[in-house]
N, C-alpha and C positions, 0 to 999 in steps of 0.2 A: 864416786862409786869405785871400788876397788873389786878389778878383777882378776878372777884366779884361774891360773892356768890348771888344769887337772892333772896334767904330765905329771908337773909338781910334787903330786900328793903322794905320801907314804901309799906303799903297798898295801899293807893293813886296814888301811880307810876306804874299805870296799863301799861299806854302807853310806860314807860321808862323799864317796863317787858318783853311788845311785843317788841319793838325793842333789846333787849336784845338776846328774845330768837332766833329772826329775825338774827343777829348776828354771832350766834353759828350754827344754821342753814349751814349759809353760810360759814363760816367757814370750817364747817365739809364739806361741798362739793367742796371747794376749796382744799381738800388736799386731797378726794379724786380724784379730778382733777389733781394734781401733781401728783399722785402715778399713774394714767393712763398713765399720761407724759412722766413718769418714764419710766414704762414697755414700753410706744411705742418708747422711745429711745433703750431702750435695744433691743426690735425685732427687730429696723432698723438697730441697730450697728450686731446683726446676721446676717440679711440679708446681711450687706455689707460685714461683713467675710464672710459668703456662696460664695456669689460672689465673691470675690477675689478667694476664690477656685476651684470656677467654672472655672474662668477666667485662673486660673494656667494649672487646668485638660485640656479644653479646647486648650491650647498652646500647651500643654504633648503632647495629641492626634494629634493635624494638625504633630507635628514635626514627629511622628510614623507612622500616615499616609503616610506624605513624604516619608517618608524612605522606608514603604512597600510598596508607588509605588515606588520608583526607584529599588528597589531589584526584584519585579515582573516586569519592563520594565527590566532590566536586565535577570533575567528566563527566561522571556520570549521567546528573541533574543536565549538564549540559546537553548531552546525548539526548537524555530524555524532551528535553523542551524543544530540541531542533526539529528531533524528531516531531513532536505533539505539532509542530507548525508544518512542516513538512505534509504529514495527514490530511493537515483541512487545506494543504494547496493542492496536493496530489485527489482530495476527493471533490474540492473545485472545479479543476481541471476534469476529472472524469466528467463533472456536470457538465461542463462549456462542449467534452468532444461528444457528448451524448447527443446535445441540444443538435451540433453540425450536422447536415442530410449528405456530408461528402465524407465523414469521417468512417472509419473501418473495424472489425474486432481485431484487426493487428493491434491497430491504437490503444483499445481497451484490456490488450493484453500486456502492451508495454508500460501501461498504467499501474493496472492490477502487479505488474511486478517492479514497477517503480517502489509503488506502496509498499510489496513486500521488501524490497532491499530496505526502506527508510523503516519497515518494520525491527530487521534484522540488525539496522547499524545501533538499537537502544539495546543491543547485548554485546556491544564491543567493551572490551577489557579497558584495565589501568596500562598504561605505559611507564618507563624509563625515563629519565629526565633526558637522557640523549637522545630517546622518539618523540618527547611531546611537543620540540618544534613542528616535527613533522603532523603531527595530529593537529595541533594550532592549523597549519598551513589548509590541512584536507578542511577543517571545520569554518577557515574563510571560504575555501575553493567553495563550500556545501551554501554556505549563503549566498554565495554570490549565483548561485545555480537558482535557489530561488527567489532571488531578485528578479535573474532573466525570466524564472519559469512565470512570475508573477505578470512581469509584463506582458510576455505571450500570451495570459492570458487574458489579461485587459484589453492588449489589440485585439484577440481572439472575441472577445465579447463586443470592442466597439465592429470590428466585422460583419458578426452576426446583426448589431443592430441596424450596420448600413446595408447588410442583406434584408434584412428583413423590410426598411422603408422603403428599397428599392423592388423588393418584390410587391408591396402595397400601392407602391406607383405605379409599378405594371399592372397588374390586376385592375388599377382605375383605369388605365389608359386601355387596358384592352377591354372594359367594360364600355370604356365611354366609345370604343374604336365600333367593339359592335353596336351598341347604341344608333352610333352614326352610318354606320353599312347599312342595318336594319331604315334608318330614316333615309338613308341613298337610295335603298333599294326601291319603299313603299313611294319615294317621288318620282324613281325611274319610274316605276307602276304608274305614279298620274302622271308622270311627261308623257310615254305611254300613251295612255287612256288619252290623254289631252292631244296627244298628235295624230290619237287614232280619230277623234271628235275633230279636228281643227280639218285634215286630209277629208271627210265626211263634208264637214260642212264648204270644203272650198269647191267638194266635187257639187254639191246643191245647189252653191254659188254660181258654177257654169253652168249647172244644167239650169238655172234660176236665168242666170244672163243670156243661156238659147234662149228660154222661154220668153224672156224680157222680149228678144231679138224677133222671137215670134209674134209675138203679140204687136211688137211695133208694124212688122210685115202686116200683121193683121189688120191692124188700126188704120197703115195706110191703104191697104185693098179696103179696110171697110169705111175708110175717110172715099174713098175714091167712090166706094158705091154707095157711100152716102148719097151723095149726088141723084144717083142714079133709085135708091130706095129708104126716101122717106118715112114709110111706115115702119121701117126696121132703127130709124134714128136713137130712138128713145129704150128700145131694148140695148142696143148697142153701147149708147151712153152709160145705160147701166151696169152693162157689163166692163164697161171700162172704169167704171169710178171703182167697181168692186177691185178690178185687176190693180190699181192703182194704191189700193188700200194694201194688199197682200204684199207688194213690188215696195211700198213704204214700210211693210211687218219684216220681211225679207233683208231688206236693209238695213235696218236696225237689228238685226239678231247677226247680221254677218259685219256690223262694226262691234257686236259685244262680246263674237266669238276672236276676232281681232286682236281686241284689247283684252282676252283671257290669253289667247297664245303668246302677247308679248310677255303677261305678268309671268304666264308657266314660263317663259324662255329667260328672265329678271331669275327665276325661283334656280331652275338648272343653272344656268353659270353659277350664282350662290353657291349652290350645291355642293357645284364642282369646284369651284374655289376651297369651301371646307373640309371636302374632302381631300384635297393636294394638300391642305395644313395637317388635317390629320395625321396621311400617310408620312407626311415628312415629320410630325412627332412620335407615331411608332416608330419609325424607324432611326430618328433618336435615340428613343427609349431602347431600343433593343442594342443598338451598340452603346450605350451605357450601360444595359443589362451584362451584355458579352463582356465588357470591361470590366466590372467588376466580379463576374463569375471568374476571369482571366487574375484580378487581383487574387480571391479568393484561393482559389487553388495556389497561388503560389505563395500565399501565406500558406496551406496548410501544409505545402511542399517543405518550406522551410522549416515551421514548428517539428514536423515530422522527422526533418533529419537531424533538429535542435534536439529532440527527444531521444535520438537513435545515437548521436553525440554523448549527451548529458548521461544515458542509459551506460553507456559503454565506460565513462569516466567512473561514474558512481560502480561498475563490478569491479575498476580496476582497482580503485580505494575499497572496495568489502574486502579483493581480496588480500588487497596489501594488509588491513586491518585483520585479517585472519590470519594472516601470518605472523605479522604481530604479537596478538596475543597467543599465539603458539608456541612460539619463539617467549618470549614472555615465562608461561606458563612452565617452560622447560626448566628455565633460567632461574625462578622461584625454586625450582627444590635443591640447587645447593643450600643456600643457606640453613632451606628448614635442615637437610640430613647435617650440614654441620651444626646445627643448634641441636640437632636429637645425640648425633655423637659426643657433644662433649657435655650433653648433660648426661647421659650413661656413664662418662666417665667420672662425672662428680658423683653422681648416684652410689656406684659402686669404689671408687676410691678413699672419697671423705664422707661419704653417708652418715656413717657415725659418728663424725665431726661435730657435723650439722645437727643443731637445734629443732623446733617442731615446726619453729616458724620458716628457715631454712628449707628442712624437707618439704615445707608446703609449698613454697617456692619453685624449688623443682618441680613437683607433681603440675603445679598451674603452667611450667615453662615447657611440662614433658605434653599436657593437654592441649596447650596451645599450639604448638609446633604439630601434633595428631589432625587437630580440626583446621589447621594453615593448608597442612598434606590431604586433608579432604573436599578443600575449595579447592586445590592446585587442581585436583582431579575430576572435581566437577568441571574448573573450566575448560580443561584439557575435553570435556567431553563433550560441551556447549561447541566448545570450536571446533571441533571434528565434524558436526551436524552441521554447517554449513558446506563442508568438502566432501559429504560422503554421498555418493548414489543411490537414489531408492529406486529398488529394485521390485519392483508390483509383481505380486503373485496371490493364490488365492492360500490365504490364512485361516486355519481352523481355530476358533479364536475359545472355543471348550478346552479344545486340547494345550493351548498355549496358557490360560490363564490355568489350568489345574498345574502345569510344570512351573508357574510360579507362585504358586502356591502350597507347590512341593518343594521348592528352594527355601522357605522360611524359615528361619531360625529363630528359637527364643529362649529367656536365659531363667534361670531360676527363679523364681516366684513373680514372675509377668504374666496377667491375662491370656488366654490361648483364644485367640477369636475367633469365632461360631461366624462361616460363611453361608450364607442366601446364594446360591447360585443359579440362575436361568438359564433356559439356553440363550444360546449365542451364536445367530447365524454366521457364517464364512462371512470373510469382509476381503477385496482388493487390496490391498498393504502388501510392507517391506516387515516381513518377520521379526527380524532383530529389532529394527526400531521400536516398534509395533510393540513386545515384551518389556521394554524399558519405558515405554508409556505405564503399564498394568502394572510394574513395578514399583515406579514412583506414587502412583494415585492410590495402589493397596496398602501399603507402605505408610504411607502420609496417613491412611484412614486408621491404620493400627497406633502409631507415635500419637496422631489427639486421642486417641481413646482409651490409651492407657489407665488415665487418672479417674475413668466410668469401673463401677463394679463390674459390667460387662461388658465385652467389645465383641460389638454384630457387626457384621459389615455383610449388605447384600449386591449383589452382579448381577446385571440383566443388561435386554437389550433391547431394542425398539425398529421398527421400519418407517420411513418417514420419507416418501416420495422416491425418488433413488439414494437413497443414503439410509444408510446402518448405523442409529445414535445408542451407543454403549455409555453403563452411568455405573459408579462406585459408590453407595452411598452408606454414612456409617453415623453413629450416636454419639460422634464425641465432643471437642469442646464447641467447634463450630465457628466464625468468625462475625463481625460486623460489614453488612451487605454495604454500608455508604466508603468503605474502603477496598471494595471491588475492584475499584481500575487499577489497584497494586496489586493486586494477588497474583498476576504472572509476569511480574519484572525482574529481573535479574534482582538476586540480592534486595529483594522486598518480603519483608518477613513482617506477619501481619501478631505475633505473639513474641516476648521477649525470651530471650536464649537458655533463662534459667527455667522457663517453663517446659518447652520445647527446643531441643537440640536442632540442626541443620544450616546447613547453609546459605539457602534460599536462592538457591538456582535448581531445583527439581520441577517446581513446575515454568519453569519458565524450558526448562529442556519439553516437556512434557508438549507446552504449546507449539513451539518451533519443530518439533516431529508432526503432530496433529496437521499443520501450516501446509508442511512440505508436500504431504498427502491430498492436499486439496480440501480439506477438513477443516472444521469448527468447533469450536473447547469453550463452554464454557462452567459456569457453579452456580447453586442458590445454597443459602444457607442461614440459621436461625443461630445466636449466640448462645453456647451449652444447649444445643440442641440437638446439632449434629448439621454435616454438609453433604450435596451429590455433586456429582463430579459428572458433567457429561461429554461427548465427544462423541461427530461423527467422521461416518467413512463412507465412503465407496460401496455401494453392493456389487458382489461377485457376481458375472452373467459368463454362462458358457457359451 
């Protein structure tokens, strides 16, 4: 390339100066056009390295999401079945301390929220692979709790049974004790009678032997005056053979009454003999009694601080498990917002790159990543309802469900649903909770009833001894009643996703609010029928 200096040029060649300088001009902006060119290949060869690493992290993440839901569907099941066993030990055990006449309603209340905590642990979260040693660890420590609780409760029943024998023993012993009082007493009564007869007859006996004495006096003055009056001989005689007969009657009744005081005095020692064994088997019996009323009590001294133990372990693990899954739950929405960020940035970068199948791509990674960020926040709200305070006050429950009823949104050409509403007495509840109950259950009734030409949903309420049962009931798709006992588990969803959106912790918040309040939730329902939804409360008393 030959270049020309312009000094150079004839003066004349003005025009061949402009185009010259016209030249250079352009020149100079043609390379810095290259150099623009330059640099915007290099940001786009970045951008395509970013992306490919987006694209890698991307893949990383779906594969570890997989994983941590199948390790949390797995937990889960485990949760659940620990729990389901946990149930029939914990409502065992309420029978065993029912059955005890020493047991307390402390007892029954440390039960009743034993039950609740094993309630609560089948809504604990997925963990981290660096927590689920520690979860392994809690989910031995929980077996092995009831291992022990099982045994306490088997000694607790063989107890009961050796109370029971031993009180069937006493009751014979103290039947048979009166029995034999009753037969001490009615023989003291004939020793008695017998020594009151035997004293009688001894006193007859002397006054028998003066008489004897007299008659002998007699016999010999009338022996003497025999002598002296023979005509009187034979009266006399006869009166002596009489006297003689009566003095032999005499005699033989005071050897029968003899030989009756020795057998009554044979019958008393007996007596008293049986009696000394007696007394010395009740009073066996009753310090075997005190012995094991002494056992007893101090098994249930022990169960009781085994419970008050076990009780205290099992909040410390709820709460570490709420923390947990809080912490958890936090933790989760990095990813999802860097999964939403950098598909925004493919969205809007290379969108029109991307193919149909591409864009669909995104759309499912931008959906996915939305309904990820909706379970984050259900659980974040699940775990809250364990830590949060209900606050009891009296709730105008017309006024509160018309204000969410007045929060409803709906979007173009969706059914507008025709409310039934009753009244609705005041209930004792925590407000806030209380609303996010009537949110989820009106809610839920509108989502199945969409695919009905109509959607009714009626409100009412009922009174039922002291409690206030409130019911939602609507015409829509309805469910099958033999899959009941899933309907309020975490993450149990009774219709598939493409029918029905959600995430299926709504009514499981829905029961654990009801729970907290001291409340009962349950549903009937008919398939393509429609469902009611009931739950009660507390009646408000001033």
């Amino acid at each position: 390339m030959i270049k020309i200096d312009p000094d150079n040029l004839p003066d004349g060649d003005g025009n061949l100066r402009q185009q010259y300088e016209e030249n250079e001009s352009q020149a100079a902006e043609l390379v810095s056009a290259n150099k623009e060119i330059a640099l915007q290949y290099q940001e786009k060869n970045k951008r395509a390295a970013e992306l490919i690493i987006a694209n890698k992290e991307l893949d990383y993440q779906n594969e570890e999401k997989e994983n941590r839901a199948a390790e949390l569907v797995i937990a889960n099941k485990e949760l659940i079945f620990q729990n389901a066993e946990k149930e029939n030990r914990a409502a065992e055990l309420i029978i065993a301390n029912k059955e005890l006449i020493f047991q307390n309603e402390e007892k029954e209340n440390r039960a009743a929220e034993l039950a609740i905590a094993n309630k609560e642990l089948a809504f604990q979260n997925e963990e981290k692979e660096n927590r689920a040693a520690e979860l392994i660890i809690a989910n031995k420590e929980l077996a092995f709790q009831n291992e022990e609780k099982e045994n306490r409760a088997a000694e607790l029943i063989i107890a009961n049974k050796e109370l029971a024998f031993q009180n069937e023993e006493k009751e014979n012993r103290a039947a048979e004790l009166i029995i034999a009082n009753k037969e001490l007493i009615f023989q003291n009564e004939e020793k008695e009678n017998r020594a009151a007869e035997l004293i009688i007859a001894n006193k007859e006996l002397v006054f028998q032997n003066k008489e004897k004495e007299n008659r002998a006096a007699e016999l010999i003055i009338a022996n003497k005056e025999l002598a002296y009056q023979n005509t009187e001989k034979e009266d006399l005689a006869a009166k002596l053979v009489i006297l003689n007969k009566e003095l032999a009657y005499q005699n033989e009744e005071k050897e029968n009454r003899a030989a009756e005081l020795i057998i009554a005095n044979k019958e008393l020692a007996y007596q008293n003999i049986e009696k000394e064994k007696r007394a010395e088997e009740l009073s066996t019996a009753n310090r075997e009694l005190k012995n094991a009323e002494d056992d007893i009590r101090k098994l249930n001294d022990e169960l009781e601080q085994k419970v008050t133990d076990r009780t205290a372990q099992l909040e410390a693990v709820n709460k570490e498990l709420g923390s947990f899954s809080y912490s958890v739950s936090h933790d989760l929405r990095a990813p999802i917002r860097a999964i939403n960020g950098y598909t925004k940035i493919l969205a809007e970068d290379y969108g029109d790159l991307l193919d149909e199948d591409g864009t669909g791509i995104l759309q499912s990674i931008i959906h996915n990543s939305k309904k990820m960020g909706e379970l984050i926040d259900d659980l974040l709200a699940f775990s809250k309802l364990g830590r949060k305070q209900v606050s009891f006050t009296e709730v105008d429950m017309n006024a509160l469900v018309a204000s969410v009823r007045e929060d409803l949104s709906f979007e173009e050409g969706e059914n507008i649903p025709i409310f039934e509403i009753a009244e609705l007495p005041a209930a004792n509840a925590d407000k806030s909770l209380i609303k996010q109950v009537w949110i989820n259950l009106i809610s839920n009734s509108i989502k199945y009833s969409r695919n009905k030409p109509e959607t009714r949903i009626s409100i009412g309420a009922y009174e039922k001894d002291d409690l206030i049962v409130y019911y939602v009931k609507d015409a829509g798709a309805g469910f099958d009643m033999q899959y009941y006992d899933k309907l309020f588990g975490v993450f149990q969803r009774l219709h598939s996703q493409e029918e029905f959106e959600g995430t299926g912790i709504g009514l499981a918040i829905v029961q654990k609010i009801v729970s907290r309040h001291n409340g009962t939730i349950w549903a009937e329902s008919v398939l393509e029928e429609g469902s009611c939804f009931y739950f009660s409360l507390q009646k408000f008393n001033n």
